[in-house]
DOVO-626528 format. One record per residue: residue number from 0; chain; x, y, z of N, C-alpha, C, O in turn. Coordinates in pm, whole numbers, plus 32768, in hexadecimal, padded with zeros to 4 digits. Layout:
% residues N
{num->NUM | chaine->A | nx->X | ny->Y | nz->Z | cax->X | cay->Y | caz->Z | cx->X | cy->Y | cz->Z | ox->X | oy->Y | oz->Z}
...
This chain:
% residues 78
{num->0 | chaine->A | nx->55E2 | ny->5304 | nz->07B3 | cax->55C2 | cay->535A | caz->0823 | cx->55A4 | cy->53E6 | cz->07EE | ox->55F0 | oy->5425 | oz->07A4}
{num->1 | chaine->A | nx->5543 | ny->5408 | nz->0811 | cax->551D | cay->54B4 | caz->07DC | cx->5588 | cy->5514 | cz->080D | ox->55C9 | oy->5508 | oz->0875}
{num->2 | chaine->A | nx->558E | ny->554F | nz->07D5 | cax->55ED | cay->55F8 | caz->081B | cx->55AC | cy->5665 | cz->07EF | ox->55EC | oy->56C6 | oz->0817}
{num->3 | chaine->A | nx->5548 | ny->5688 | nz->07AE | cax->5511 | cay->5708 | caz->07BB | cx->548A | cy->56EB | cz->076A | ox->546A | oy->5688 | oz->0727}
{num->4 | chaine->A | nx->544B | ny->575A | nz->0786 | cax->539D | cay->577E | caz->0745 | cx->53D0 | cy->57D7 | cz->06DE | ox->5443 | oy->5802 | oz->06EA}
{num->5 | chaine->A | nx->537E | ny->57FC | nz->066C | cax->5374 | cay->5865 | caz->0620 | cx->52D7 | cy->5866 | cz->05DB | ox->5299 | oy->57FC | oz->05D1}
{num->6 | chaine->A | nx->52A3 | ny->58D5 | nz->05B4 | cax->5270 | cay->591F | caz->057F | cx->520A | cy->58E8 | cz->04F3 | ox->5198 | oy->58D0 | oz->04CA}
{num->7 | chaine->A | nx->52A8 | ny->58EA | nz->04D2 | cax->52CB | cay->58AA | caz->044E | cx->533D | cy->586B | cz->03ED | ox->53B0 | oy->5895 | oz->03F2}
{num->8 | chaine->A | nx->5319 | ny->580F | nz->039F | cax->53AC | cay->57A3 | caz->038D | cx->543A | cy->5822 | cz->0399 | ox->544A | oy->588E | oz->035F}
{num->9 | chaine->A | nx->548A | ny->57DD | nz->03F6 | cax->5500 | cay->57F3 | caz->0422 | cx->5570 | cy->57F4 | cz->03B7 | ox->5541 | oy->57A1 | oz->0369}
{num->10 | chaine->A | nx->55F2 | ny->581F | nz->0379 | cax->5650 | cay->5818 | caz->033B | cx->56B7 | cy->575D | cz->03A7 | ox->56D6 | oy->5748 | oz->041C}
{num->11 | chaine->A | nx->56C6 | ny->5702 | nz->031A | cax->56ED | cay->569B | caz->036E | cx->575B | cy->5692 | cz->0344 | ox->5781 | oy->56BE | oz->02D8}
{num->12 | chaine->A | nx->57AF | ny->5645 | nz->03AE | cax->5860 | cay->563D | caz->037F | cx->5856 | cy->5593 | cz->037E | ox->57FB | oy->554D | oz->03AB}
{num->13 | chaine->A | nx->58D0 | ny->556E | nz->033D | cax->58E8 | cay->54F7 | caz->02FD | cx->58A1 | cy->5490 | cz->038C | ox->589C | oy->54B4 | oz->0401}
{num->14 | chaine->A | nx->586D | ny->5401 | nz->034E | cax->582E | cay->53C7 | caz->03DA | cx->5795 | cy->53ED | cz->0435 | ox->5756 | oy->539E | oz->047B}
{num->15 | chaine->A | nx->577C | ny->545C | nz->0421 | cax->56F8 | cay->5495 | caz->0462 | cx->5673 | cy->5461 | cz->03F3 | ox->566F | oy->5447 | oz->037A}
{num->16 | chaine->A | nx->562C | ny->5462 | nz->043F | cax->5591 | cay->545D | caz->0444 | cx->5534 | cy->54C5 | cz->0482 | ox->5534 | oy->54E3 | oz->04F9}
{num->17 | chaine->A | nx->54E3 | ny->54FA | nz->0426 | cax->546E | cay->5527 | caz->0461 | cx->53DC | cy->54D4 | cz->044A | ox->53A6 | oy->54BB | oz->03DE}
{num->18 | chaine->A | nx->53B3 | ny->54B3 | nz->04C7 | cax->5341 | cay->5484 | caz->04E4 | cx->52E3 | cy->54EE | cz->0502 | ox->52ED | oy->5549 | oz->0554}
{num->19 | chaine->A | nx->5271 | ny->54CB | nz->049C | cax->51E9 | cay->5568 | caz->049A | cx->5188 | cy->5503 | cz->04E9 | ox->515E | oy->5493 | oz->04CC}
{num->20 | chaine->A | nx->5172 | ny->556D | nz->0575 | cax->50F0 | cay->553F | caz->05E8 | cx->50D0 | cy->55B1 | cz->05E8 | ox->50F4 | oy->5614 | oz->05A9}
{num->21 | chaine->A | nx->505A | ny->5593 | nz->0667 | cax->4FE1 | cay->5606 | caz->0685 | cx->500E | cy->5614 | cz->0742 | ox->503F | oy->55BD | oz->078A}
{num->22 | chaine->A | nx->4FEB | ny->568F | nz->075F | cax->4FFE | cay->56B2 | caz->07E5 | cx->4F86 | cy->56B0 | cz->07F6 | ox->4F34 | oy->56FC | oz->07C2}
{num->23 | chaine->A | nx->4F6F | ny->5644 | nz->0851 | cax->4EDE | cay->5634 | caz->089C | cx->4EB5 | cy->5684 | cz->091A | ox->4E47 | oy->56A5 | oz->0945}
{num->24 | chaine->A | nx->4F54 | ny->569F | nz->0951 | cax->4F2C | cay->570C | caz->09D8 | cx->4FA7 | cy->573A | cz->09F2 | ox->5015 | oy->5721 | oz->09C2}
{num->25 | chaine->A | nx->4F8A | ny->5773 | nz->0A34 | cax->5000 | cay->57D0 | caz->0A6F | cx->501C | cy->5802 | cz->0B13 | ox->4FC1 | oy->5833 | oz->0B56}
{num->26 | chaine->A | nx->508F | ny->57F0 | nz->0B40 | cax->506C | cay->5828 | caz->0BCF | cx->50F1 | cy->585A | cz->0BFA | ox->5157 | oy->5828 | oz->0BC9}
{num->27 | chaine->A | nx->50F9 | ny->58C3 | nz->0C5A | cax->5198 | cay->58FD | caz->0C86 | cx->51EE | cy->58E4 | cz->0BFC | ox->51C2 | oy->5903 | oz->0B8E}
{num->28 | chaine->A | nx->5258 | ny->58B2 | nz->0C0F | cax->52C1 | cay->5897 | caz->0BBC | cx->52CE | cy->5805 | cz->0B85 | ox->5337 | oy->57C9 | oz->0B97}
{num->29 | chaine->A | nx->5281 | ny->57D9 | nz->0B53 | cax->5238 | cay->576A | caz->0B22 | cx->51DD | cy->574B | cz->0ACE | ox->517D | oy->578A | oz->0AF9}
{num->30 | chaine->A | nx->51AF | ny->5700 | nz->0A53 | cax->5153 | cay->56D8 | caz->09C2 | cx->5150 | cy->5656 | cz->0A0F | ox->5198 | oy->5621 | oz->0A64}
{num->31 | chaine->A | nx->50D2 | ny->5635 | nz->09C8 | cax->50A1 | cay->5592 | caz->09A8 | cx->50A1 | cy->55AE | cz->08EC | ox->505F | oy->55FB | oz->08A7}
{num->32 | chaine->A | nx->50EF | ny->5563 | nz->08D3 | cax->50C5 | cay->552C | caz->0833 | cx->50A0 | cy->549B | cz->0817 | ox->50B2 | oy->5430 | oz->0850}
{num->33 | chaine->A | nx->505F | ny->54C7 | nz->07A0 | cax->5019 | cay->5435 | caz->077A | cx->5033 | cy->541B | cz->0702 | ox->4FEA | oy->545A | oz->06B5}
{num->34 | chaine->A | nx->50A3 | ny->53B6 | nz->06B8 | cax->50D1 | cay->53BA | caz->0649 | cx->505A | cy->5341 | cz->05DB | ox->5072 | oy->532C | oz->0564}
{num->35 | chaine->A | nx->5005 | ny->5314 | nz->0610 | cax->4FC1 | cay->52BB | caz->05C0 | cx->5002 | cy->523D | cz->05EF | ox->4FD9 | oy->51E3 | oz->05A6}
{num->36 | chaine->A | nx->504F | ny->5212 | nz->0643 | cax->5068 | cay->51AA | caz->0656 | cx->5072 | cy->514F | cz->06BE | ox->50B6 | oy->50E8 | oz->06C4}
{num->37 | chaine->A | nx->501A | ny->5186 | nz->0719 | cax->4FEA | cay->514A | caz->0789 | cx->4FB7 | cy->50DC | cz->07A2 | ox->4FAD | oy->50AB | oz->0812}
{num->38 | chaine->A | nx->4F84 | ny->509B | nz->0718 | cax->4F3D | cay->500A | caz->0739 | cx->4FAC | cy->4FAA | cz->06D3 | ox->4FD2 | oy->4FC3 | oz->0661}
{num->39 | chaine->A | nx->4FC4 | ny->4F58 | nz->0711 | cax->5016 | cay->4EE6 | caz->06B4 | cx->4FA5 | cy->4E23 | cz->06D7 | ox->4F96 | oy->4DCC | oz->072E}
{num->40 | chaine->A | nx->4F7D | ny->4E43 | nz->065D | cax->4F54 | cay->4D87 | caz->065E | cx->4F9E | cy->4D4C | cz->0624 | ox->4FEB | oy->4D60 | oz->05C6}
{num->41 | chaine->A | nx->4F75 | ny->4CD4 | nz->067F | cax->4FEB | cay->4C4E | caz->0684 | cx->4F80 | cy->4BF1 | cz->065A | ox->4F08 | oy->4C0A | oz->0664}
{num->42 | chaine->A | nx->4FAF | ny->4B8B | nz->062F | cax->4F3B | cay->4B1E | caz->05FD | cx->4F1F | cy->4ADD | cz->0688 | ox->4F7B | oy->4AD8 | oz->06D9}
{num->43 | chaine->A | nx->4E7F | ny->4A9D | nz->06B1 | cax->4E13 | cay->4A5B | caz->06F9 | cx->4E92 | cy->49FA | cz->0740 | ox->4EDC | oy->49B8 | oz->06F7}
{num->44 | chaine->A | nx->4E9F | ny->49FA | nz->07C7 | cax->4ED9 | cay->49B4 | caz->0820 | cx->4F6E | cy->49B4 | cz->0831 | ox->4FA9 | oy->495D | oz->0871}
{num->45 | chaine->A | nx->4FAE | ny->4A21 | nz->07EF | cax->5034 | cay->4A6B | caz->0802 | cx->505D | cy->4AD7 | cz->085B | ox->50CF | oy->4B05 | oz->0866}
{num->46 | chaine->A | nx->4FD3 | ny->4B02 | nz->08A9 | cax->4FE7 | cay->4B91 | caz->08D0 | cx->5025 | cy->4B52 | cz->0975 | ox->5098 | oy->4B7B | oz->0972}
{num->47 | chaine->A | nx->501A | ny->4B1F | nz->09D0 | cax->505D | cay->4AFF | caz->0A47 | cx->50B1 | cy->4AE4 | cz->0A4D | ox->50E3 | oy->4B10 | oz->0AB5}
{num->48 | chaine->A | nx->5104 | ny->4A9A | nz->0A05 | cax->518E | cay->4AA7 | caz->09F1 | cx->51D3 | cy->4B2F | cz->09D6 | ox->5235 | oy->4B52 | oz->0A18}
{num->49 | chaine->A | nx->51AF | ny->4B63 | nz->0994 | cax->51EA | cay->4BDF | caz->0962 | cx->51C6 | cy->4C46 | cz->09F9 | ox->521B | oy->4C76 | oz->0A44}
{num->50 | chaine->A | nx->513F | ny->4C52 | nz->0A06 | cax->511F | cay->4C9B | caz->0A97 | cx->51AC | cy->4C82 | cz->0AE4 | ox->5202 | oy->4CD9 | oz->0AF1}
{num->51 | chaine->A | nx->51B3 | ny->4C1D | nz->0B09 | cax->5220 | cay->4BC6 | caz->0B69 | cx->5298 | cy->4C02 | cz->0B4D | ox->52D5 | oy->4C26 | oz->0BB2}
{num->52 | chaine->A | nx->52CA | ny->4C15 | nz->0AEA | cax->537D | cay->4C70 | caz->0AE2 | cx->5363 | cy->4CFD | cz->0AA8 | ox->53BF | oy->4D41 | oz->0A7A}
{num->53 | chaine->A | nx->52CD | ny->4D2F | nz->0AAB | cax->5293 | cay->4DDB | caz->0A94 | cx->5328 | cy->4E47 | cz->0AA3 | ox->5357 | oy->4E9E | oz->0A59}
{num->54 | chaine->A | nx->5354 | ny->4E0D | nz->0B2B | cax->53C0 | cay->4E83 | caz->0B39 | cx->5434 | cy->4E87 | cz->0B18 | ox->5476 | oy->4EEE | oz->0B28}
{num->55 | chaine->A | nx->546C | ny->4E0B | nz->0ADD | cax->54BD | cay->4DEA | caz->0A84 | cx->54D2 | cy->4E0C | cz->09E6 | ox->553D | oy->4E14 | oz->09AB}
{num->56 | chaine->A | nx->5464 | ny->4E19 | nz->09BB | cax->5446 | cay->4E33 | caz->094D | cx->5447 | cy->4EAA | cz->090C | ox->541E | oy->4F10 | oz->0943}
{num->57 | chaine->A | nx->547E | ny->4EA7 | nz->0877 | cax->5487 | cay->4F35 | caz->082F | cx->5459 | cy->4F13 | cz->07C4 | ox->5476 | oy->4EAE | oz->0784}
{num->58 | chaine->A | nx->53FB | ny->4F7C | nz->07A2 | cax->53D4 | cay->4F7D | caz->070E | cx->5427 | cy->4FC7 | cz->068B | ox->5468 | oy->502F | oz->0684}
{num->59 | chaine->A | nx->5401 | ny->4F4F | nz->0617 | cax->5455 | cay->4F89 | caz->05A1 | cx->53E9 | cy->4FE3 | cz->054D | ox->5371 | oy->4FD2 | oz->0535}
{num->60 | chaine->A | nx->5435 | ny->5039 | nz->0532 | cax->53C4 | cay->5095 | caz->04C3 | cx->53F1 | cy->5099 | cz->044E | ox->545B | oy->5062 | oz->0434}
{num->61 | chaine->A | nx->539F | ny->50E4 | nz->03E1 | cax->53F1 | cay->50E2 | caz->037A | cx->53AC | cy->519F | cz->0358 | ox->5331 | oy->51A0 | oz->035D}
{num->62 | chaine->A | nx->53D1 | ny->51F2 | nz->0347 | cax->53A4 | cay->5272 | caz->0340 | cx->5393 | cy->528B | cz->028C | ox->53EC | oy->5260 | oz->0242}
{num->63 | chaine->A | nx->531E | ny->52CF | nz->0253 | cax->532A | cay->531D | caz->01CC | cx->5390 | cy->539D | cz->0204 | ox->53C0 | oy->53CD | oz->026B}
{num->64 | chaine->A | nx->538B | ny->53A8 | nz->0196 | cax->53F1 | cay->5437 | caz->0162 | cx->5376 | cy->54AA | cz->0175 | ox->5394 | oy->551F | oz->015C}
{num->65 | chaine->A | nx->531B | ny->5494 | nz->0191 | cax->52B4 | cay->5500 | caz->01AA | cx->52A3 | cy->54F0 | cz->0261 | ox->5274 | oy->555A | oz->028A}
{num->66 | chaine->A | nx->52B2 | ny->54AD | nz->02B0 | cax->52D0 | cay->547F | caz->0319 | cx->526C | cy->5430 | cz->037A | ox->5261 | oy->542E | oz->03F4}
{num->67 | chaine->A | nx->521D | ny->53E8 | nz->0304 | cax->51AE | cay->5384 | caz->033E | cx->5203 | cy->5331 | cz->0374 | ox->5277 | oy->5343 | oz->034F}
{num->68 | chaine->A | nx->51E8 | ny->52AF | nz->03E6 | cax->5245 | cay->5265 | caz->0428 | cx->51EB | cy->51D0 | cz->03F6 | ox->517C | oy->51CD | oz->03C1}
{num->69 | chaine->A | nx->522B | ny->517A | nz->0411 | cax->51CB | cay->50ED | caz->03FD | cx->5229 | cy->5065 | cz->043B | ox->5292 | oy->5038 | oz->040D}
{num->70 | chaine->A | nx->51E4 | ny->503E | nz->04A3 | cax->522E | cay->4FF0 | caz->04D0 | cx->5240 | cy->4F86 | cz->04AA | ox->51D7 | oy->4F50 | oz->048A}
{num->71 | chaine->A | nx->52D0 | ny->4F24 | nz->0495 | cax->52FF | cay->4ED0 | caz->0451 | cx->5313 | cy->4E37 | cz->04A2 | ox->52FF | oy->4DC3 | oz->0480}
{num->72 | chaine->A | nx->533B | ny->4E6C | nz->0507 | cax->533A | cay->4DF5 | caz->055F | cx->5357 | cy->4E0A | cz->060D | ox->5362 | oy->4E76 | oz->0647}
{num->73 | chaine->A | nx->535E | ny->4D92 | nz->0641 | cax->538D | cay->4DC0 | caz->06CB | cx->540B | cy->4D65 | cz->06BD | ox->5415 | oy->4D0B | oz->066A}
{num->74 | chaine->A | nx->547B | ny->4D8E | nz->072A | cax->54F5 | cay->4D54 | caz->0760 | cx->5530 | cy->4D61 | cz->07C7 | ox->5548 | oy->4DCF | oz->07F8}
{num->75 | chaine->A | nx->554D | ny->4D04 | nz->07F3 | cax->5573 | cay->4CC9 | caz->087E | cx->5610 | cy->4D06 | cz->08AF | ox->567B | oy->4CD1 | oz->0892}
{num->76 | chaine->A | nx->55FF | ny->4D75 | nz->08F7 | cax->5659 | cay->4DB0 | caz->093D | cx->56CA | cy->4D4F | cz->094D | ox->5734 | oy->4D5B | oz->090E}
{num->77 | chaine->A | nx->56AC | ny->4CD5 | nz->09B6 | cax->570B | cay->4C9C | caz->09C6 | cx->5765 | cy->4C3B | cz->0982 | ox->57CB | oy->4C14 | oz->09BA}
């Protein structure tokens, strides 16, 4: 779960991650970011199932130490 924006890479305490995105917009007290990871393919005739428990679902990442993100897998909330 995010807890703050910065600038630039943040000082991290034991456990943290910084993930480096782009602010695509901005409005009132509110960003859209876009970390590069918006599209996830699944192999040819897998994707409706997965559609089907969408809101169940959390993605695994795996972050560089420079704070590119790359997604690793999906997993089933329940």
């Amino acid at each position: 779960m995010p807890v703050a924006a910065y600038g630039s890479r943040p000082a991290l305490r034991a456990g943290e991650v910084a993930l480096k995105g782009r602010v695509s917009y901005s409005w009132n007290d509110g960003i859209a970011v876009m970390y590069g990871l918006e599209k996830y393919y699944v192999p040819e005739g897998t994707g409706k199932p997965l559609e089907q428990k969408a809101s169940r679902l959390a993605v695994r990442l795996k972050v560089a130490p420079w704070g590119q993100g790359k997604i690793e897998g999906l997993e089933d909330r329940l």
